[in-house]
Rosetta silent file (secondary structure, phi, psi, omega in degrees, C-alpha in Angstrom):
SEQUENCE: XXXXXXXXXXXXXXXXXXXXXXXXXXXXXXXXXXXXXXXXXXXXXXXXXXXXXXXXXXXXXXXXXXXXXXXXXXXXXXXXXXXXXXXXXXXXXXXXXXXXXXXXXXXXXXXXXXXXXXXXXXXXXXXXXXXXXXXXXXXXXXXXXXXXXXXXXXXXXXXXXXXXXXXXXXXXXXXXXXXXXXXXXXXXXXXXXXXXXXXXXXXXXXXXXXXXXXXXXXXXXXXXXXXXXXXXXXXXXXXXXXXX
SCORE:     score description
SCORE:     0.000 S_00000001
   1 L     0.000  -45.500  165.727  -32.274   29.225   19.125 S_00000001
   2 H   -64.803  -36.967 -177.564  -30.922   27.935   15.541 S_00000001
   3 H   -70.648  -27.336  145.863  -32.321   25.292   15.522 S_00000001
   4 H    -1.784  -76.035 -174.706  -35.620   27.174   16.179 S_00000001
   5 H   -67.392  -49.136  139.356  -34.978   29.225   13.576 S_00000001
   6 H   -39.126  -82.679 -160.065  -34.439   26.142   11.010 S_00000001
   7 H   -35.527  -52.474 -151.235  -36.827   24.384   12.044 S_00000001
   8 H   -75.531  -31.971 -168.826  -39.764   27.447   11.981 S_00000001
   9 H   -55.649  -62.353 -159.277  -38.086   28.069    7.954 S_00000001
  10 L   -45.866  -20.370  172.605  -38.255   24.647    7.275 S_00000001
  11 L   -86.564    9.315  173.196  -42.167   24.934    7.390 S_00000001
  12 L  -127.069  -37.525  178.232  -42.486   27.202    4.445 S_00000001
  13 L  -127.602  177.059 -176.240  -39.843   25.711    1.871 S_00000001
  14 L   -54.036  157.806 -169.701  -38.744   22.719    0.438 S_00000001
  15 H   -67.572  -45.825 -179.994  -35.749   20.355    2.163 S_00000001
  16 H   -35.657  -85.765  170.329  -33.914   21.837   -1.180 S_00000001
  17 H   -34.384  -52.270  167.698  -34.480   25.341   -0.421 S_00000001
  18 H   -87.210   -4.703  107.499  -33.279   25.573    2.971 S_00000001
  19 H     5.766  -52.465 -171.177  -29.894   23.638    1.915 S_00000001
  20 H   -88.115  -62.651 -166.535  -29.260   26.633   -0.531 S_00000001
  21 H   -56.213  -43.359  170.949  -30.574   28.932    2.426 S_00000001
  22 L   -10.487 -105.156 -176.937  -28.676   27.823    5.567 S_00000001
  23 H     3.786  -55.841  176.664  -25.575   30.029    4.589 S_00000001
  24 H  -102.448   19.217  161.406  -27.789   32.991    5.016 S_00000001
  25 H   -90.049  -38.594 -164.834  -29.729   32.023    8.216 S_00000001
  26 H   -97.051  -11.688  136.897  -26.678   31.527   10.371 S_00000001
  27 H     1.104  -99.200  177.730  -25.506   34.975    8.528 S_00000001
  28 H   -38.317  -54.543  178.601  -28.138   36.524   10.115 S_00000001
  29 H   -60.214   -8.425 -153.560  -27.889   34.445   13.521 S_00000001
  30 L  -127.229   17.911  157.891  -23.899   35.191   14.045 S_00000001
  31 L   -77.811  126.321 -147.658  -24.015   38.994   14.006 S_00000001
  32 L    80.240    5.364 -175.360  -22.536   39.942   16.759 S_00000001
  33 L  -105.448   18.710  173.678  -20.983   36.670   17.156 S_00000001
  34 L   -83.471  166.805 -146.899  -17.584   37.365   16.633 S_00000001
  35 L   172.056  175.537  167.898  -14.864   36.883   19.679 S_00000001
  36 L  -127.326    9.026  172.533  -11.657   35.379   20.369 S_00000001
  37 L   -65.192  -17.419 -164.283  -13.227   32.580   22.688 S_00000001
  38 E  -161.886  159.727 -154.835  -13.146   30.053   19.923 S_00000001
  39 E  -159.665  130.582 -170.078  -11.491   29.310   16.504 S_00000001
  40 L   -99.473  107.805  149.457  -13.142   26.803   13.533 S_00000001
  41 L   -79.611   -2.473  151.186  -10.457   25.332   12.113 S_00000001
  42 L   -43.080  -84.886 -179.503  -11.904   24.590    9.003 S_00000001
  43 L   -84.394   -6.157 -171.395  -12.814   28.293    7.933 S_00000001
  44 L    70.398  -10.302 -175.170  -10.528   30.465   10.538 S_00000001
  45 L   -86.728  143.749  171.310  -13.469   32.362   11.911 S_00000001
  46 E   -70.454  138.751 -133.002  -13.378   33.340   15.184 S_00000001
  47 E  -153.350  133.515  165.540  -16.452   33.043   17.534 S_00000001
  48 L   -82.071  -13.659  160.831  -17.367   34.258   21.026 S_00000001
  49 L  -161.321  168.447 -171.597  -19.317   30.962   21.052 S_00000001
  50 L   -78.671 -171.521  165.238  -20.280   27.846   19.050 S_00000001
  51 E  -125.700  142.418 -148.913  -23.670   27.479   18.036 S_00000001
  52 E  -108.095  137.287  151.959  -25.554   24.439   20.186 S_00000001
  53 L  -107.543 -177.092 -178.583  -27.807   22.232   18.690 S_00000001
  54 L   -68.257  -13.947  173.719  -30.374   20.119   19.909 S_00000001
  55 L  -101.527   19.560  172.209  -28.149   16.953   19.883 S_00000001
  56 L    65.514   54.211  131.153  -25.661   19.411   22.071 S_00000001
  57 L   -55.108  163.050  176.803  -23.468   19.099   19.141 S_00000001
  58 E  -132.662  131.772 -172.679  -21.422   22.409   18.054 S_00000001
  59 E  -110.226  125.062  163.503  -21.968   24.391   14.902 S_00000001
  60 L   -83.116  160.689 -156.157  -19.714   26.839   13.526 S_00000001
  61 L   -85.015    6.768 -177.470  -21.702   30.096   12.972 S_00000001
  62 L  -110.445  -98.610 -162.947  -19.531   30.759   10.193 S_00000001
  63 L   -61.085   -6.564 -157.154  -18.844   27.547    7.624 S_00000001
  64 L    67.417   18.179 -161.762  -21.674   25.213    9.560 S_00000001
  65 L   -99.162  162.613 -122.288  -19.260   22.546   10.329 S_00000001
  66 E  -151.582  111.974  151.943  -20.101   20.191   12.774 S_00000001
  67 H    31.828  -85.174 -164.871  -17.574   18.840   15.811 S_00000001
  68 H   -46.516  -82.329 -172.971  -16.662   16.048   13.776 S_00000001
  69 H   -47.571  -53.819  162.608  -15.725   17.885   10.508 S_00000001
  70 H   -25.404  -59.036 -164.190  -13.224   20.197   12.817 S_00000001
  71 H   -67.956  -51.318 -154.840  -11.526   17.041   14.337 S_00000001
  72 H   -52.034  -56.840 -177.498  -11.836   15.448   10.826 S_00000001
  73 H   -88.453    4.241  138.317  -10.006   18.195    9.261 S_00000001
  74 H   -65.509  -12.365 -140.186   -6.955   18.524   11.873 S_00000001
  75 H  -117.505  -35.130 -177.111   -6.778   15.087   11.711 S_00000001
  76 L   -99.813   25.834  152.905   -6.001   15.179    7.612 S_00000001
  77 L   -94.563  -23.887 -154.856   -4.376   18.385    7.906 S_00000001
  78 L  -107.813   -2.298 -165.492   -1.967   17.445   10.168 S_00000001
  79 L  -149.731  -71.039 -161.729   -1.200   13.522    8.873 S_00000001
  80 L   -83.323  -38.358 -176.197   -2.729   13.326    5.417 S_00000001
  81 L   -60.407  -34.986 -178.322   -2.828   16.107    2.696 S_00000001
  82 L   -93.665   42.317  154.488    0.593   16.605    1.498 S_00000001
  83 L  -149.926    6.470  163.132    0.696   12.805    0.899 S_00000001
  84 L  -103.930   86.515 -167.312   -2.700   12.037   -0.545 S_00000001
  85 L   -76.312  -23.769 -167.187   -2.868   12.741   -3.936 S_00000001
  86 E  -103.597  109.268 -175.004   -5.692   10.626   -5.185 S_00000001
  87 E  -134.481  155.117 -178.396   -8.827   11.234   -2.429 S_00000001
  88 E  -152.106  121.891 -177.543  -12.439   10.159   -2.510 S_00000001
  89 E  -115.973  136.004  171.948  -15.234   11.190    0.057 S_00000001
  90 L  -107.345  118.242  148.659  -18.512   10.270    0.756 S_00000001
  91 L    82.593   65.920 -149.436  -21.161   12.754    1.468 S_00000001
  92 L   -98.740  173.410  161.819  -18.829   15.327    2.903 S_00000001
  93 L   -61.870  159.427  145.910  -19.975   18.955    4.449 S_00000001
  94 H   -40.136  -33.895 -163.768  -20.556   21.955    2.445 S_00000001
  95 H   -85.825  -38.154  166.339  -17.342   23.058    4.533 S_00000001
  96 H   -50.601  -85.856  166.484  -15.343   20.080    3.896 S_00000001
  97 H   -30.714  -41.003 -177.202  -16.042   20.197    0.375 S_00000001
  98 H   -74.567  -30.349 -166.977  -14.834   23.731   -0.072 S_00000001
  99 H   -73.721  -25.334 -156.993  -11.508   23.306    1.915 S_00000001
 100 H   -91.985   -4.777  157.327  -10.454   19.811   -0.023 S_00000001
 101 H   -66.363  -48.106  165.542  -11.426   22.387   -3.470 S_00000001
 102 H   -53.585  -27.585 -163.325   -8.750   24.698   -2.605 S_00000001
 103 L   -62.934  132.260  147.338   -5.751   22.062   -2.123 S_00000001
 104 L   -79.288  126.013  140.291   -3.340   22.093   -5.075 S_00000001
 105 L   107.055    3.861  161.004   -2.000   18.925   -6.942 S_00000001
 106 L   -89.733   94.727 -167.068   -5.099   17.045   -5.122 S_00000001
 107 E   -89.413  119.083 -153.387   -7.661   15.358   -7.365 S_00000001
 108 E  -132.248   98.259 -150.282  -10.324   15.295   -4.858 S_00000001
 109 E  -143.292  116.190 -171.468  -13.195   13.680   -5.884 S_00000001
 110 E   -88.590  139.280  174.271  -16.565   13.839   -3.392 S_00000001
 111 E  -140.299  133.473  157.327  -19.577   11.466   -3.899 S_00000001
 112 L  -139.224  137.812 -130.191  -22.786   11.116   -2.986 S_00000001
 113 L  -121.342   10.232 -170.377  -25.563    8.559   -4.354 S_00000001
 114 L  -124.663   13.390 -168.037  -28.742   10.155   -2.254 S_00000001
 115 L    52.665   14.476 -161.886  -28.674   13.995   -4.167 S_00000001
 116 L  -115.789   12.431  173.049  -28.742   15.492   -0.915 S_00000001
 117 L  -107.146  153.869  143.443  -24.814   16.493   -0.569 S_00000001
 118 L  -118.058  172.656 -135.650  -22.840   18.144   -2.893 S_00000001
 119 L  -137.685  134.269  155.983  -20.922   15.973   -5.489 S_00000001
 120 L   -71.381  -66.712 -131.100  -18.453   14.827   -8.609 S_00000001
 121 E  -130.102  176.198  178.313  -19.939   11.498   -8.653 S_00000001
 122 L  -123.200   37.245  169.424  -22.680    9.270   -7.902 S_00000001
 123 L   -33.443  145.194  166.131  -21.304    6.166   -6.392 S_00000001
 124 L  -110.787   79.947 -146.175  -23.136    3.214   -5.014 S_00000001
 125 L   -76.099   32.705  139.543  -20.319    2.507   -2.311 S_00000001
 126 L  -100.347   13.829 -161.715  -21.447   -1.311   -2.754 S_00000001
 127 L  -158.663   70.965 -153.995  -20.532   -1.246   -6.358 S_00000001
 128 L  -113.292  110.761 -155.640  -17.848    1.592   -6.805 S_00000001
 129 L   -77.023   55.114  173.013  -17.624    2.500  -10.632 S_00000001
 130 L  -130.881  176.018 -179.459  -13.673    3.169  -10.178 S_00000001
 131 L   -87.835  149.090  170.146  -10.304    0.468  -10.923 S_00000001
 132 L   -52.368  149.239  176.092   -9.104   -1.286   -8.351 S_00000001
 133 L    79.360   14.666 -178.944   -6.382    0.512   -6.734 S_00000001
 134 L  -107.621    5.781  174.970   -7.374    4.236   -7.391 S_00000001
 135 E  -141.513  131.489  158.031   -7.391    6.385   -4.323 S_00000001
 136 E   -69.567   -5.287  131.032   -4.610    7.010   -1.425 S_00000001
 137 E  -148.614  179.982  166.627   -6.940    7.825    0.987 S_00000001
 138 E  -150.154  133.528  179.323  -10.758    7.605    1.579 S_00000001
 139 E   -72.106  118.312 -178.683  -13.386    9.478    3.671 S_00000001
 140 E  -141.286   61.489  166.753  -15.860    7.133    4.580 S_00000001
 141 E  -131.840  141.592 -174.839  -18.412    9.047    7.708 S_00000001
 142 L    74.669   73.221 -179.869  -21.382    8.127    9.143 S_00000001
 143 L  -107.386  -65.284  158.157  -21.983    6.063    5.898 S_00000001
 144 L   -66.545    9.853 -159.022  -22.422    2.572    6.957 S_00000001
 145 L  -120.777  -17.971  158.686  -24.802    2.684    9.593 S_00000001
 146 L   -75.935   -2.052 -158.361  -27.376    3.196    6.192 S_00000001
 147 L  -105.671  118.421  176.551  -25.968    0.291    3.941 S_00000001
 148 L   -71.846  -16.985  175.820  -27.823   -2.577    4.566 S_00000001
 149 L  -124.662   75.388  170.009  -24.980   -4.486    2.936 S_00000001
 150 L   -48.482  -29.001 -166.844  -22.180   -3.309    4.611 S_00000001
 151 L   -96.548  -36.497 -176.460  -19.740   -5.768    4.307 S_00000001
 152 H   -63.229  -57.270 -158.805  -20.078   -5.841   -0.384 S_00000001
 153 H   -59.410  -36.752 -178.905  -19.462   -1.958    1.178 S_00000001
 154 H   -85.390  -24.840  177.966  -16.311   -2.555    3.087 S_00000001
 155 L   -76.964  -85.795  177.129  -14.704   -5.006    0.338 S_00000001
 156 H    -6.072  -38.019  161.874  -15.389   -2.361   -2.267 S_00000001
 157 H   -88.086   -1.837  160.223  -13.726    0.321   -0.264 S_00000001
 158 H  -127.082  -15.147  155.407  -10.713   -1.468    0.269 S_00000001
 159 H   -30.905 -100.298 -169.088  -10.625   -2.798   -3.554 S_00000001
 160 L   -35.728  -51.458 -164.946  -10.490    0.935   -4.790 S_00000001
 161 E   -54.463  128.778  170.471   -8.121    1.673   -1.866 S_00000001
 162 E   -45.433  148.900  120.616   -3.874    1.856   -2.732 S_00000001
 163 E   -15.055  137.432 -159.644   -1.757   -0.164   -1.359 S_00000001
 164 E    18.025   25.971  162.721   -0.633    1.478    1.756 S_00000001
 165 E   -84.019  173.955 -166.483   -3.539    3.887    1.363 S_00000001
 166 E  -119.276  129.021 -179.799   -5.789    4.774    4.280 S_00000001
 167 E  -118.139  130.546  173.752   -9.880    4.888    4.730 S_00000001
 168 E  -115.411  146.914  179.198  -10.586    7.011    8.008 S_00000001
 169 E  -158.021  154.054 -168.319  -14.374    6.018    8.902 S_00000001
 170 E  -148.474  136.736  138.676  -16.663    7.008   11.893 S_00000001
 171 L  -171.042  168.541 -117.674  -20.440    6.302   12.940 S_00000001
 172 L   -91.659   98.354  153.729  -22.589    6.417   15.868 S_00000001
 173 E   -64.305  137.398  154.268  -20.972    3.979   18.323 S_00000001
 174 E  -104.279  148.293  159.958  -22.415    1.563   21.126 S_00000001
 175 L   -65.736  159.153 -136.541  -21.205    0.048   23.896 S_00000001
 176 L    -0.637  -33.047   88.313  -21.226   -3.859   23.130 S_00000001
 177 L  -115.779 -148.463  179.721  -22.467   -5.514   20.762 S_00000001
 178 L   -67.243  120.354  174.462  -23.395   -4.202   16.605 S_00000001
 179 E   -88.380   76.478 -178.889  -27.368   -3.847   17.238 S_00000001
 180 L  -108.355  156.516  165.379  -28.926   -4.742   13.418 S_00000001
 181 L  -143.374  123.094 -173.345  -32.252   -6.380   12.905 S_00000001
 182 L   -80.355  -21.614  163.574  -33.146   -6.482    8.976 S_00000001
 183 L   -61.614  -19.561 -176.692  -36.928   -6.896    9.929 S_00000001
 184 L   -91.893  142.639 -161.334  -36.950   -3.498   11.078 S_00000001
 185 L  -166.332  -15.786  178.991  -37.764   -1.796    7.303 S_00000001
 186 L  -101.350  148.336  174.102  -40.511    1.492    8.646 S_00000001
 187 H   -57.025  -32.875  179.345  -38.856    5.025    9.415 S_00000001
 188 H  -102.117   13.576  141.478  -40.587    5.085   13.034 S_00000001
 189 H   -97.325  -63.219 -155.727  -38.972    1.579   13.759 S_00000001
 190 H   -43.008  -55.429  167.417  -35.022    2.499   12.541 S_00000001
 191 H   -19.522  -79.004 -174.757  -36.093    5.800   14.229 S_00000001
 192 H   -54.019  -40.249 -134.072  -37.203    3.789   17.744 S_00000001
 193 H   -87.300  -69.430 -148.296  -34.540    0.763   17.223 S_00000001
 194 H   -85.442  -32.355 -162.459  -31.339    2.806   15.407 S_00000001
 195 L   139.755  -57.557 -170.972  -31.581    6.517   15.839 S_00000001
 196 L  -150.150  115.478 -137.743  -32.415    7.813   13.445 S_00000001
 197 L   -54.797  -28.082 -165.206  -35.263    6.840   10.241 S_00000001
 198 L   -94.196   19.769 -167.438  -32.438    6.199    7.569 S_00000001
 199 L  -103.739  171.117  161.157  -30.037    3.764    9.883 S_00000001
 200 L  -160.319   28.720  166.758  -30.434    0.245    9.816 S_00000001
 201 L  -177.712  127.156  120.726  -27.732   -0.932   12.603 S_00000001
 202 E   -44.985  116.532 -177.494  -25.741    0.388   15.401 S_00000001
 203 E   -93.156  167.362  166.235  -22.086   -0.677   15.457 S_00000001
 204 E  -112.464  151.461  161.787  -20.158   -1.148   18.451 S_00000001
 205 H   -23.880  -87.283 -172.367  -16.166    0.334   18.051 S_00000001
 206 H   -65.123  -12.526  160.568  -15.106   -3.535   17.852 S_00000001
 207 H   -93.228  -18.844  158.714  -17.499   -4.904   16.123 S_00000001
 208 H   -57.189  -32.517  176.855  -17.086   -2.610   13.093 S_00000001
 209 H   -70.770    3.667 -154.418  -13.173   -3.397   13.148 S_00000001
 210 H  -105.419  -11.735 -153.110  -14.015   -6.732   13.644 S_00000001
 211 H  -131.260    4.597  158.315  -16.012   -6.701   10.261 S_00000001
 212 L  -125.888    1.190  158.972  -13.194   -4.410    8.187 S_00000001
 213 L   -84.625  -29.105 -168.133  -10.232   -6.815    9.577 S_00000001
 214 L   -73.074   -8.110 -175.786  -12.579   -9.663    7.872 S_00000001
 215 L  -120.004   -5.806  146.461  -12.286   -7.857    4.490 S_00000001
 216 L   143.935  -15.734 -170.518   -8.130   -7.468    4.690 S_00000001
 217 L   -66.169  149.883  163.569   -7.687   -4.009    6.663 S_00000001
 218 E   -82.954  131.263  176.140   -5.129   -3.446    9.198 S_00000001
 219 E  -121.053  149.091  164.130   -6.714   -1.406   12.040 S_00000001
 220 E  -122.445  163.475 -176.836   -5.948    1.211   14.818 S_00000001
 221 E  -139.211  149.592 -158.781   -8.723    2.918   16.686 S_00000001
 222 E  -132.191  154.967  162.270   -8.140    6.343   17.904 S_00000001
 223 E  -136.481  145.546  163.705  -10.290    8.317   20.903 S_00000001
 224 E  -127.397 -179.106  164.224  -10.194   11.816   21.524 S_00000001
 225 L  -116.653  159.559 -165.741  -11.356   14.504   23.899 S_00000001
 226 L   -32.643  140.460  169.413  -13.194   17.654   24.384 S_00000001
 227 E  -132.633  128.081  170.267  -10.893   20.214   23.117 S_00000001
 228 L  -117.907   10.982 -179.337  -13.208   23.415   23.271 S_00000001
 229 L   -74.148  -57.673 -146.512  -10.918   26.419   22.021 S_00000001
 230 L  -122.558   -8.003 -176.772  -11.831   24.425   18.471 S_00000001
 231 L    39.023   69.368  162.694  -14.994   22.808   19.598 S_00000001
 232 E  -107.439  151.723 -171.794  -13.831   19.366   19.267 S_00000001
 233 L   -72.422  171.625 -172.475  -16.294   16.770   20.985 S_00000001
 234 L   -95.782  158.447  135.679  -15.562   14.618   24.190 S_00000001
 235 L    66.934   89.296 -165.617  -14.695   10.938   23.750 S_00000001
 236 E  -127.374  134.773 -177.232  -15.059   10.623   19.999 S_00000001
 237 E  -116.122  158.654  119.925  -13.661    7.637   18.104 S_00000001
 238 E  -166.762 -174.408 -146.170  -12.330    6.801   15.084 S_00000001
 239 E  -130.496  149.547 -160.228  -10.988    4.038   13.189 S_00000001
 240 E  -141.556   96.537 -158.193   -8.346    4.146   10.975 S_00000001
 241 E  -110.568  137.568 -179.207   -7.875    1.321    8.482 S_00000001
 242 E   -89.409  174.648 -178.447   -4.848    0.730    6.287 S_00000001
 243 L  -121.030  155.553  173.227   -4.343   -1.253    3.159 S_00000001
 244 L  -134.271    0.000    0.000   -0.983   -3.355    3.054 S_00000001
């Protein structure tokens, strides 16, 4: 039904327009949608149910965040914040972005190089206008699966990265192996081939670690499961690469 409801908007204004509107469409959709069945940790609101999208994904009806961002932000709530002072994210949520604004003594600094997030900076995360050695950790998801030069992407990202700092990174996994073909270059091939029009590879779990061990990181890879009190997703990876 939201996505409906996007969708039917989305035919009268600009990609722009509904960005700024979203806030007050799931407004409207989430009256009556308070409960004690379910709990966003991101924003605290409380939800007699998520809101389902067409990729069966779960949206909270309050902040918008997405599965992902929930697990994302337990996972640096709970490990990371009171020891990252220096942080740098690419292309975070609106929801993200608001929570990592509140944090005291955290110079937080979000980027995105395509206008369509919002942003401090404008990075080009194969050419990342900061000194080596400036951030203790970095957000780096669903990111790579657009960089056609992934690997100038992966050095770059552990250049800027401390010394025992941390990059947590995610994207759309396959089983075996990383599916890229650089010949594919129209939106309805990456579409058929990748997923989606803006991709330009599938990774598998092992072969991205195998292609951020090759650039100096140490890796662990973590899977989790459905949690649905919090609407975290079923068998969800990510990888978690250190700097030494």
């Amino acid at each position: 039904m939201y996505s409906f409801l996007k969708k039917t908007v989305s035919l009268f204004i600009t990609k722009k327009m509904l960005f700024k509107m979203e806030p007050f469409l799931r407004k409207c959709y989430t009256i009556n949608k308070q409960g004690s069945k379910h709990e966003c940790v991101i924003c605290g609101f409380q939800s007699k149910e998520w809101v389902l999208l067409e990729n069966k994904d779960y949206l909270c009806p309050n902040c918008g965040s997405l599965s992902r961002d929930r697990r994302l932000w337990n996972i640096i709530t709970t490990k990371y914040l009171k020891n990252s002072p220096f942080v740098l994210d690419f292309s975070p949520s609106r929801s993200l972005y608001r929570n990592w604004k509140k944090q005291k003594n955290i110079h937080y600094t979000a980027t995105d190089l395509s206008g369509n997030f919002i942003a401090d900076a404008k990075y080009d995360i194969t050419s990342i206008d900061k000194e080596d050695n400036s951030f203790d950790l970095i957000i780096c998801y669903h990111i790579l699966e657009h960089i056609i030069d992934d690997k100038k992407a992966m050095s770059e990202l552990y250049r800027v990265l401390k010394p025992n700092g941390t990059l947590l990174i995610q994207t759309p996994f396959k089983e075996g192996e990383i599916y890229e073909d650089y010949s594919i270059t129209t939106e309805a091939e990456r579409l058929k081939h990748f997923g989606q029009e803006d991709h330009v590879r599938i990774y598998s779990i092992n072969g991205l670690k195998d292609r951020l061990q090759n650039v100096g990181f140490k890796i662990e890879i973590l899977q989790f499961q459905k949690e649905d009190y919090f609407g975290f997703s079923d068998n969800e990876q990510l990888i978690i690469a250190k700097k030494e």
